[in-house]
C-alpha positions in Angstrom: 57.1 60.4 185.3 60.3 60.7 182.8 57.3 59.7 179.7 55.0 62.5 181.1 57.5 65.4 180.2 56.5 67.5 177.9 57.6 68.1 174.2 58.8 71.8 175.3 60.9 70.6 178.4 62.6 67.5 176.4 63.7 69.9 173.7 64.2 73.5 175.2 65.6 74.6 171.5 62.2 74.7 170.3 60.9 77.2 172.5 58.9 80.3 170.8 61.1 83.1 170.7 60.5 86.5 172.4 58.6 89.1 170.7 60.5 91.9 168.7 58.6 94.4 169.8 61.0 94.6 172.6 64.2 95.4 170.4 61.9 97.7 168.4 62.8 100.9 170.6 66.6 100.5 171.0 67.5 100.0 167.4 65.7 103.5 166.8 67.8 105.1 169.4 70.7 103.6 168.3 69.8 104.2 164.5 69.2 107.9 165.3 72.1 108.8 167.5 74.3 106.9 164.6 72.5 109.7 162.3 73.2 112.5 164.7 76.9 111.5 165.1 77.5 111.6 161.0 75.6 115.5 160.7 77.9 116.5 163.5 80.5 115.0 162.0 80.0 116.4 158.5 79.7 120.1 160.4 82.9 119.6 162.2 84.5 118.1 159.4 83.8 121.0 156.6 87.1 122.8 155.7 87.1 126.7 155.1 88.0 128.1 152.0 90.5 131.2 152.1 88.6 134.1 150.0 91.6 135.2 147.5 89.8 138.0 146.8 90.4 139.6 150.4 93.9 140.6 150.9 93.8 141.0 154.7 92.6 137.1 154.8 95.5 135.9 152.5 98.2 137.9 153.8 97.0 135.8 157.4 97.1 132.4 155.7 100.3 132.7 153.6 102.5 135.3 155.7 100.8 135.3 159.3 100.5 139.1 159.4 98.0 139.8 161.0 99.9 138.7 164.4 97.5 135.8 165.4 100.1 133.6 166.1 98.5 130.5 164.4 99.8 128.4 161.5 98.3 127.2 158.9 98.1 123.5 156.4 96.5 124.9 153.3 95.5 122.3 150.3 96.0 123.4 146.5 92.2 123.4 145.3 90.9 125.5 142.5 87.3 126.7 143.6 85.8 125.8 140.1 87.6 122.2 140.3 84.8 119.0 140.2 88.4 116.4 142.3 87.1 115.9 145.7 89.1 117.2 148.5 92.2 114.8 149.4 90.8 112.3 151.5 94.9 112.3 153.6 93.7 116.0 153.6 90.5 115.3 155.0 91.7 112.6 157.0 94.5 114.5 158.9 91.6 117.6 160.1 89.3 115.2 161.3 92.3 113.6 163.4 91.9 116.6 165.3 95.3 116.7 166.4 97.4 118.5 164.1 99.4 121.9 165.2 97.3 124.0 162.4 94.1 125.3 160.7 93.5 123.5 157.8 92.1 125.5 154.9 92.0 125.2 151.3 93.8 127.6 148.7 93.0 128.9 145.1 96.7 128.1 144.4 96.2 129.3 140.4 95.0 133.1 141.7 96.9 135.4 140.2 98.2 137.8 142.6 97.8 141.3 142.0 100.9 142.8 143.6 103.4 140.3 141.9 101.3 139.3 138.9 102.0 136.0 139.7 100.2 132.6 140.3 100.2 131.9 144.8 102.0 128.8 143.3 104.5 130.2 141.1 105.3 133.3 144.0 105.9 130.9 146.5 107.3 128.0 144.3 104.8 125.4 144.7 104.5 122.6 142.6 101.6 121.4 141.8 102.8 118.3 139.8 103.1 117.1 143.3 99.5 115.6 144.6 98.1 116.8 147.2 99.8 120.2 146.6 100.1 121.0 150.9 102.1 123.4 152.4 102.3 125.1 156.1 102.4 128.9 156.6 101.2 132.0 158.9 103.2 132.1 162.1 105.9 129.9 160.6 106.7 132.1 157.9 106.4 131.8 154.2 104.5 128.8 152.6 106.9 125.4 152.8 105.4 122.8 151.0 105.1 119.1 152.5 107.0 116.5 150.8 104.8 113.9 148.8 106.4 111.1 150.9 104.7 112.2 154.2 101.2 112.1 152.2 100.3 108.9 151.9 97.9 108.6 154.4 96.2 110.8 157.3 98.5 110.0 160.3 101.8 110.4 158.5 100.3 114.1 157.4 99.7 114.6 161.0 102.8 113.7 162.2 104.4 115.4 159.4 102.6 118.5 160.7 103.9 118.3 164.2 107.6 117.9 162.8 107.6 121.3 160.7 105.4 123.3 163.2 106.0 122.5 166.4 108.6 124.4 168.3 111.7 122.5 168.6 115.7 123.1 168.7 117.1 124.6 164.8 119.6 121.9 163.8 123.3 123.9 163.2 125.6 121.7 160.7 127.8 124.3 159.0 128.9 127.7 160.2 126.8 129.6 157.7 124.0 128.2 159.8 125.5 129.2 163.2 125.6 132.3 162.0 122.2 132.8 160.4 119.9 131.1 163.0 121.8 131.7 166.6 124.4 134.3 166.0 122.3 136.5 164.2 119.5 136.5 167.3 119.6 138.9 170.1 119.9 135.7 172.8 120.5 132.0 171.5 121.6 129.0 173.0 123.6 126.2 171.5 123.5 122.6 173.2 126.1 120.8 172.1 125.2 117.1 171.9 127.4 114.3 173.1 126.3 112.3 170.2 124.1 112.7 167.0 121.0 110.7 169.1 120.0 112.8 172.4 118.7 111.0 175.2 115.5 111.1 176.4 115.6 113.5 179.2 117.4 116.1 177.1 115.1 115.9 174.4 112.1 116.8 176.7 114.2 119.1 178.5 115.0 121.3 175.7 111.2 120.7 174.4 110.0 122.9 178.0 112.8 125.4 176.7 112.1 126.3 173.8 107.9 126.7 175.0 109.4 128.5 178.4 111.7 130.6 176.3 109.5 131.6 172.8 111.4 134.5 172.4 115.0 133.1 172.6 116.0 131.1 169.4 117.5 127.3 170.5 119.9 125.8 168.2 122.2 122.4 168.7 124.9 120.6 167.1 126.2 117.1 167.1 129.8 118.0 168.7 131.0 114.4 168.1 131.7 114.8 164.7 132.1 118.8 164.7 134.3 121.0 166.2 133.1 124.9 167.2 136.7 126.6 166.6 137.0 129.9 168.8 134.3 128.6 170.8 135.2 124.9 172.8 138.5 126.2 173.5 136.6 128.6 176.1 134.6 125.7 177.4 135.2 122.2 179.5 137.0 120.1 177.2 134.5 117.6 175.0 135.2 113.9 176.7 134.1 110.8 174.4 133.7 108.6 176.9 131.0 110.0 178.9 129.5 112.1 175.5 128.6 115.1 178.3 126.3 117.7 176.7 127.6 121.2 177.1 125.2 124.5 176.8 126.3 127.9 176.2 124.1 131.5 175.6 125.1 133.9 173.0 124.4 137.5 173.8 124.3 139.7 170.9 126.8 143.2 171.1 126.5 145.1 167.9 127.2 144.1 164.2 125.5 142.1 161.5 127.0 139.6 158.7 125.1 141.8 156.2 127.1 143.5 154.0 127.7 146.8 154.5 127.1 146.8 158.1 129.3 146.5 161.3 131.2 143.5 162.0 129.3 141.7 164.1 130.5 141.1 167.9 129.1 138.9 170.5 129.1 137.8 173.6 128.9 134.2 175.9 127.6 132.7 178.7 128.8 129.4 179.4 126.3 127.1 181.8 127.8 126.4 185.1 127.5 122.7 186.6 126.0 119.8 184.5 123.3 119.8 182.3 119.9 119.3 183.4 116.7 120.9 182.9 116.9 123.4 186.0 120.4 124.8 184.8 119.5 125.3 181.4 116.5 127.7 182.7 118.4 129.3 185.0 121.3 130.4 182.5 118.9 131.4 179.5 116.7 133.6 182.5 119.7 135.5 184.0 121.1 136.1 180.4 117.5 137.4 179.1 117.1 138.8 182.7 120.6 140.8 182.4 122.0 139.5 185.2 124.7 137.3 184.1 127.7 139.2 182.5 128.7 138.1 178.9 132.2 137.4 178.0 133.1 139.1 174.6 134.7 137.0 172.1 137.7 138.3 169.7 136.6 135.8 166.9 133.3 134.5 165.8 132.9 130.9 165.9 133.4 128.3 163.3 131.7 124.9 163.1 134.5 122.2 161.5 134.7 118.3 161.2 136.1 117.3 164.4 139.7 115.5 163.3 142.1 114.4 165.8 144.8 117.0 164.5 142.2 119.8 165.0 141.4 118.6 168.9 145.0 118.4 169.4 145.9 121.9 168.1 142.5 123.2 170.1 143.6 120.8 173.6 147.3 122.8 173.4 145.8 126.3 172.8 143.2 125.4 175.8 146.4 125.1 177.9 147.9 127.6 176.9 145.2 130.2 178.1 145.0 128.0 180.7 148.7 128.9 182.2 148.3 132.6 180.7 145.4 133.0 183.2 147.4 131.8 185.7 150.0 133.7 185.3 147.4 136.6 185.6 146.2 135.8 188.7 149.5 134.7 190.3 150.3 138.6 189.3 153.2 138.2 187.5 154.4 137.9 183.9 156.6 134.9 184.5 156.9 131.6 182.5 155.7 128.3 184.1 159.5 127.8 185.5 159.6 130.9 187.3 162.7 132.3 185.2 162.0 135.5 184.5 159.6 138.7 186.0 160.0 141.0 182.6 161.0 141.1 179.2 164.1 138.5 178.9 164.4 138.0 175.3 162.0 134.6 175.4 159.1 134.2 173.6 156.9 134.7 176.6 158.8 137.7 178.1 158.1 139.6 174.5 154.9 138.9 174.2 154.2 140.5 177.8 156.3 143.1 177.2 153.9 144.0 174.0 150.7 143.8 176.3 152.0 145.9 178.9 153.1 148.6 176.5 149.5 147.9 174.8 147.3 148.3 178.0 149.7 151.7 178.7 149.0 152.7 175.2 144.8 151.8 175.5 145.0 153.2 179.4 146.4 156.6 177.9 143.9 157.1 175.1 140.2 157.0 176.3 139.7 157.2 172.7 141.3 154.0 171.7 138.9 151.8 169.5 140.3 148.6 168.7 141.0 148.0 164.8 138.3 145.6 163.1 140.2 142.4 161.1 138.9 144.7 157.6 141.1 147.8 159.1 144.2 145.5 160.2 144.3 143.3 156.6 144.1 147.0 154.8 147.5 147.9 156.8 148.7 145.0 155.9 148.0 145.6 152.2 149.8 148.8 152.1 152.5 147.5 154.5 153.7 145.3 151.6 152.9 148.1 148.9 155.8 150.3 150.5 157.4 147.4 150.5 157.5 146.4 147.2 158.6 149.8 146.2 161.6 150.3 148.6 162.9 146.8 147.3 162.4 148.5 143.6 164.6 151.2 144.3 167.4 149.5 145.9 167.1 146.6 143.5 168.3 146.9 139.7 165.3 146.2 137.4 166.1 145.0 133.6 165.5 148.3 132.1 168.3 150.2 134.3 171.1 147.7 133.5 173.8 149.2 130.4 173.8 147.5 127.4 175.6 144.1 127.0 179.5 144.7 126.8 179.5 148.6 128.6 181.1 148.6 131.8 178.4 149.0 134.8 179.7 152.2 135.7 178.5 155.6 136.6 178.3 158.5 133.7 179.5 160.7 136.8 182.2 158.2 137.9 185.0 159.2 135.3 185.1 162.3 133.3 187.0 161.7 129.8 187.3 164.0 126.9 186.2 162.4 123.1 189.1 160.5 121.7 191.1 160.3 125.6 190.6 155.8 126.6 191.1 154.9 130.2 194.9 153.4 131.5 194.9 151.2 134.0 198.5 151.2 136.0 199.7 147.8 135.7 201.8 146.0 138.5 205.7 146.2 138.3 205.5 142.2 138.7 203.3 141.8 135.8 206.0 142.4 132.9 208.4 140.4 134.0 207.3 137.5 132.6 204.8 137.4 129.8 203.3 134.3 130.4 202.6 135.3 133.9 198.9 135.7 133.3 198.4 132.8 131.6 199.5 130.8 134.6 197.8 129.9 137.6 199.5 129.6 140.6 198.9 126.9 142.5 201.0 127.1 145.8 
């Protein structure tokens, strides 16, 4: 039986394949929804050009006037230019996931308002390649550093990191000033440390979308110091590294010259830092229902040194007892020694802010004196000064000539040729040598 096997059985390798007429029908489906992805593809993947010729259209790209609220990633590319569009360009708009409209700009049109080149008004340079910048909502156009164009995804993420909403980064006190004091309502985190932790980060990420009106700023507060600020607030501790939050509220004033000096207000957060509380103390500051405390000084962002926490840790206590003092309802020093003006330190100072709040209480009028008004009393404090010192003091050009006597005109009255006698002692002519001699005993 084993000899009457057939050929085909023995070796099954050999056996006639199937017919292609059966593979015929998907390779033409597949072949033609492989065409139909690419058109799609091309259509979705097209890039508008920006018409410089219509005003309304650039003001949207470059300045976001039009009040769309979108933001735009704009490539340098001269219409009449044969270079292909960047493929990190194209690359990053077909990602799809980028915070912005991606358009392409006639950076060499000459504007007609500034007679200048897009580029040169908005310092571009196009040495750089790509030439991309961000604009519309964001503001003005920023151009993209070259090092985050090397390929599609770094564009992308590069993209998320300038336009996406996120906490302003506060390192010296000209940028306290300019991007939270400034503002009608800002808050300030302070960070425990200069890497935030996970939770706070995406905490402060539902802020600042739950709050788009309210500008969020923080600072790294283990290497600087807020002066007239953490002195009002619980006390920074370096083992824990504790975030702290506090709201600024706006009075009146501006750091522009010629304007008011500015005055403004705080909310400090109440309990530990978490999600829920930061909400709740930006909505009942933007709400109205939290009350501000004013601040005498605006704050000052320095390096934190260990003489500076010191000097901050002993004026903390010192407010500290003054408060208590308040409430206890007296004037009297931690000992108990005195109830009014005794001559200390303590008992003056009192004694000048009762005599102050009588002063204020009888003068509805009363406006405080700004810091410009008190250094210009100052200034003419020491002017009348200066000139009652002159004329009690002898300057060079009043003295006699060398060898007069410094006397008076008016003193002595003498006629021309009459000298002045001077009665001498009865002791002194008894002995000649008498005053050339000096007694000793």
């Amino acid at each position: 039986m084993a000899k009457g096997k057939s050929d085909k059985s023995r070796h099954p390798s050999r056996q006639k394949p199937p017919p292609l007429d059966q593979y015929i029908k998907p390779a033409v489906a597949l072949g033609v929804a492989l065409l139909a992805y690419q058109f799609f593809k091309g259509l979705n993947s097209e890039i508008l050009r920006v018409d410089v010729t219509d005003e309304m259209q650039l003001r949207e790209v470059l300045l976001g006037e039009l009040g769309s609220g979108k933001n735009y990633a704009s490539l340098c590319h001269d219409e009449t230019s044969n270079i292909p569009v960047s493929s990190v360009f194209q690359d990053a708009h077909n990602d799809g996931s980028a915070p912005a409209d991606f358009r392409l700009v006639d950076c060499n049109y000459v504007l007609p308002t500034s007679e200048k080149t897009i580029a040169d008004r908005f310092k571009l340079k196009l040495k750089d390649r790509p030439t991309i910048f961000v604009s519309g909502a964001v503001g003005e156009p920023r151009q993209v550093p070259v090092k985050h164009l090397k390929t599609g995804k770094q564009l992308v993420k590069a993209l998320r990191s300038l336009l996406e909403p996120k906490a302003a980064k506060i390192e010296t006190t000209q940028d306290l000033r300019a991007k939270c004091l400034e503002k009608d309502v800002c808050g300030l985190l302070l960070k425990g440390g200069k890497i935030a932790p996970n939770w706070l980060k995406d905490a402060m990420g539902k802020l600042v979308k739950e709050f788009p009106k309210i500008s969020l700023t923080a600072i790294d507060s283990s290497v600087l110091y807020v002066k007239n600020l953490e002195d009002q607030l619980e006390e920074y501790d370096e083992s824990t590294k504790q975030p702290r939050f506090v709201v600024f509220k706006k009075v009146s004033g501006s750091t522009e010259t010629g304007k008011d000096r500015l005055i403004t207000s705080i909310v400090p957060l109440e309990g530990s830092v978490s999600y829920g509380t930061l909400s709740n103390t930006l909505a009942s500051v933007a709400g109205g229902s939290a009350t501000p405390k004013k601040l005498s000084s605006l704050p000052l962002v320095k390096t934190r040194t260990k003489k500076l926490v010191q000097e901050e840790r002993i004026k903390r206590q010192r407010k500290q007892d003054q408060q208590k003092r308040q409430d206890s309802g007296g004037s009297s020093t931690p000992g108990g020694q005195f109830h009014a003006n005794d001559g200390s330190k303590e008992g003056r100072k009192a004694e000048r802010e009762r005599r102050r709040a009588e002063h204020r209480a009888q003068n509805p009028d009363y406006k405080p004196k700004t810091p410009e008004e008190l250094k210009e009393i100052e200034r003419q404090r020491r002017i009348r000064m200066e000139e009652m010192a002159k004329e009690w003091n002898m300057e060079g050009e009043d003295l006699p000539p060398e060898g007069d006597p410094m006397l008076d005109e008016d003193d002595f009255d003498l006629e021309e040729g009459e000298t002045m006698e001077y009665e001498a002692d009865e002791d002194d002519g008894d002995d000649e040598e008498g005053d050339d001699v000096m007694d000793l005993d």
